[in-house]
Structures are given as C-alpha cells and as structure tokens.
N, C-alpha and C positions, 0 to 999 in steps of 0.2 A: 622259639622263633619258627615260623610258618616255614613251608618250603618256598615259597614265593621268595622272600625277604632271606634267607640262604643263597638262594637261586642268584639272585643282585649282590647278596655283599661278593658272593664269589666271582662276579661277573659275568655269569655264565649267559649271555645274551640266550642261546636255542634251551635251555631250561625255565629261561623267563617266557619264551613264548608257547613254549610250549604247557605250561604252565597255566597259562593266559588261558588258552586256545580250550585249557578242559575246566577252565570255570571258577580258577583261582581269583578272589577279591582283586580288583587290582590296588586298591587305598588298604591294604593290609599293613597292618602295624607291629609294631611289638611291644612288649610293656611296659616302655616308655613315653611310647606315643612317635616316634618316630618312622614315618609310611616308606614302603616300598619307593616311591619316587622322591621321598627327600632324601632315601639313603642314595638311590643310582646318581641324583641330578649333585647333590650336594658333595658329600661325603667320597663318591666315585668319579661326579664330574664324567661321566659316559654316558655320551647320546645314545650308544645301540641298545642303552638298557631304557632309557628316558620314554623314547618314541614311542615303544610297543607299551609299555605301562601308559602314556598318554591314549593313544588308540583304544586301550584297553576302558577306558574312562577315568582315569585317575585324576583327582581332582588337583589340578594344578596352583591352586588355592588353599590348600590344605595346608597349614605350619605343621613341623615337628613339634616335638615336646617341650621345646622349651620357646615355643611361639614363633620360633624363623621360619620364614618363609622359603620355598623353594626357589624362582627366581632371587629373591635377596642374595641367599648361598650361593649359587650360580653366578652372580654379580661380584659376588667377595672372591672368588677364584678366577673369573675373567674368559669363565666357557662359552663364548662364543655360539657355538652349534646349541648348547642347553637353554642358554640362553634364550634364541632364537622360537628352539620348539616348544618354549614354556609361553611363552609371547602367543605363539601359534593355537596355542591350546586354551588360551583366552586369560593366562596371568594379567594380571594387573600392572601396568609399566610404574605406576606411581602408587603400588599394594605397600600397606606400612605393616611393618612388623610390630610385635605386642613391646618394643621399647623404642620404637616411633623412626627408625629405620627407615630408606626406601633404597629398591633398588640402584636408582642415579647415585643417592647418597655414598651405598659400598662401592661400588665402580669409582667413583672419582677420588675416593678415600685411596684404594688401592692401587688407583695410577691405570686402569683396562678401559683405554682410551676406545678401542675396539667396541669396546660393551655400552661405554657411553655412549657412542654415538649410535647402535644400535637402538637403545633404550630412549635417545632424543627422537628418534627417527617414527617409532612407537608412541611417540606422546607424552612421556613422561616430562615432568614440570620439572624447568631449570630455577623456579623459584622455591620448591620445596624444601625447607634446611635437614640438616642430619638434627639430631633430639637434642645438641647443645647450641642449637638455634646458627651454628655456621652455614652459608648460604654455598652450593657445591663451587659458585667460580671462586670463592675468595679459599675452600676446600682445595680446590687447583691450583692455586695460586699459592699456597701452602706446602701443597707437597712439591712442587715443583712441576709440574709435566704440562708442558708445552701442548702439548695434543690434547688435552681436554679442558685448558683454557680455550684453544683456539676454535672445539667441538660447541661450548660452552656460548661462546662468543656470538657465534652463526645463530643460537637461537636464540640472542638477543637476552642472556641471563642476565640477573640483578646483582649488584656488588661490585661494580668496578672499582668504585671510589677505595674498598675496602681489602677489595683485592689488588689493587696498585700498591697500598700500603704495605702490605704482608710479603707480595713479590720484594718492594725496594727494599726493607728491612732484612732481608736473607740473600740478596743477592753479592753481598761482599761476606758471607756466613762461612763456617767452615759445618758442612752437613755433618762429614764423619765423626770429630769432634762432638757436635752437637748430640746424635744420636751415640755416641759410644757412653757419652756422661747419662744420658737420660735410660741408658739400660742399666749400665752398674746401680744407678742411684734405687731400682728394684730392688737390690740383693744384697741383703747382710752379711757379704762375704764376697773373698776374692775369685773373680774370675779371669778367666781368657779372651780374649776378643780376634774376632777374625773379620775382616774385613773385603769384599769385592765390588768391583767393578762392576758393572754390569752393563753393556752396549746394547739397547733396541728401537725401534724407529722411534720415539721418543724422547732420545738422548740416551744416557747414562744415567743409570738408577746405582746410587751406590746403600749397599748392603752391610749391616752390621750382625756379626754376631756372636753369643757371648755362649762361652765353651766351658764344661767342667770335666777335666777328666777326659779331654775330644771330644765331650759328648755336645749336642746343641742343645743349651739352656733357653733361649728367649731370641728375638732380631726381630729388625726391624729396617727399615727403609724409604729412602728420598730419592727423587729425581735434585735434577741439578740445573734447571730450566729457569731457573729465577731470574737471570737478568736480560733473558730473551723475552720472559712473562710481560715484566714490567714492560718492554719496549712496546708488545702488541697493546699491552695495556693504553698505554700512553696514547699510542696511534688510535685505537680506539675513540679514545675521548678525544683527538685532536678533530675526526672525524664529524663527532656529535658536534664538535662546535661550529662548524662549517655549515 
C-alpha cells in the first residue's frame, strides 16, 4: 500500500495533502484496484479527504476493483458533502456502474432523500431503472419514503400507475414482520433478531436485525410511508386528469 492510500485509510487529512503537495499520484491504487478516492469517498465517506485528492486531479470516474463507482458508493451511504464534490469534479449524475447501477438508483434504494434530490437537481434521469429493470419512483414506492417519491414526483418521474400499486399493496403490511422473515429465510440456522425504530424527517424507517451471539449477522430496512405514498400518488393522477 502506497503512502498515499495509508495516508486516507487512516484519515489523516494533512498527510494526504501533504502528500499531494510533493507529487504523490493522486488516482493511486492498491492491488486490487481500489484508488485513493474510492477508499476516502466510499469506504470513509470523508469529504476533508475527497476534496484535496479531487484538486489533486483524481479522477472522479474512475470505478474501484470491482467496477463501483465512486459517486455510486457515495449515493449508497447518503454523503451528502461527497456527494456534492464528486458532482463538482465532473462525475456523471446518471454514470452506470459495471452491473448497470446508477447513482439515483442506490440513493432511492436506500431511502437518501437528501442525495436524491441533489442527484435530480444535477440531471440525473428519473427514468433510468436500477439492472432489474424497477423504475426508481415505483423503487420509492417500495421502500416506503415519502421524500423521494414526492423528490421523484416534482420531476415528473415514470411509473405512477406502478408505483400506486406497490404503495396500496404494503400499505396495510406489517414491514417488521415482513423484513424479519425475509432475513431468517438467508440462514440455515437459528438466529436473534432485534428490532428499531428509527425517527427522521422522513418518517420512521424501521430496522431489522439479525444477531448471533450479539453479534450483527445481516439487516435490513423499510420506511413506513405507504399509505401517505399511495395518497400523493393518487392526487397525482387525479391532477393529470384534470
């Protein structure tokens, strides 16, 4: 591993610029293929390391080793600032990853209502699906979150029809239930389950997760916005008819 790429896993922002400053690559890798800015943006999720490796020239287009992209990663954790300065530094808002991926797609998957709307705001196509061909509002509509149907909605995304169905079909659901059976159903063996709440502007994202030993096995999570979904849904299309 480079000193560069030490420099970032340990976060050390003044060793990465300094670093920088005497000539170190900034798209340095390691033998996997994973660069200096996919470890700080992804993996760290820290903008003080992001910037100066961007300034530096790093190429914001550049995938990791196993073909993700850096904004994508940044999208799937919901960073905001990384976000932003990946955008800034000429990422691709609708860049598809080597298994057909796109930024909007992880964002709306994971509920970063925030990052969606960042990512519409930048251009990215509310008609592009994630690679099993689901369109991201019927994606929101799925998971539940309010905020990025309604992000979703403002740019005039495709899939109402589809997304109204998916809303009213969960909206009398029990999420916890659902998601507790569909993690046990992974593991050939008895586990623990623990369960939270979770309150953010959003709504209630409820959390499931499955424990061996205390330890956390696997989890997973729903918003609970379903039968708010369907209504904007509806009003939508009462709209269009008019």
């Amino acid at each position: 591993m480079t000193e560069l790429l030490t420099a970032v896993y340990e976060g050390d922002a003044d060793a990465v610029a300094g670093l920088l400053a005497a000539g170190a690559p900034a798209d340095s890798s390691d033998e996997e293929g994973t660069t200096a800015l996919y470890l700080a943006a992804v993996l760290l999720g820290d903008v003080r390391l992001v910037r100066p490796l961007l300034a530096a020239g790093a190429d914001p287009e550049r995938p990791g080793g196993d073909g993700a992209l850096p904004l994508c990663g940044a999208a799937v954790h919901g960073g905001t600032e990384v976000v932003l300065a990946l955008l800034a530094a000429g990422a691709r808002p609708d860049g598809r990853e080597s298994d057909g991926w796109t930024p909007l797609a992880w964002a709306v998957r994971n509920g970063h209502v925030p990052v969606v709307r960042i990512l519409l705001e930048h251009g990215a196509d509310p008609s592009l699906p994630a690679p099993d061909g689901t369109l991201p509002l019927v994606a929101a509509a799925i998971r539940g979150s309010v905020g990025t149907v309604r992000a979703l909605l403002d740019r005039a995304a495709p899939g109402r029809t589809a997304a109204l169905a998916e809303a009213r079909a969960r909206r009398d659901r029990d999420p916890e239930a659902e998601l507790r059976a569909a993690l046990l159903a992974r593991y050939d063996e008895p586990l623990a389950t623990r369960t939270r709440r979770v309150p953010g502007d959003d709504g209630v994202t409820v959390v499931v997760e499955l424990l061996r030993n205390g330890n956390l096995v696997a989890s997973d999570e729903c918003g609970t916005g379903h039968a708010e979904i369907a209504a904007l849904l509806e009003a939508a299309d009462r709209t269009a008819e008019d």
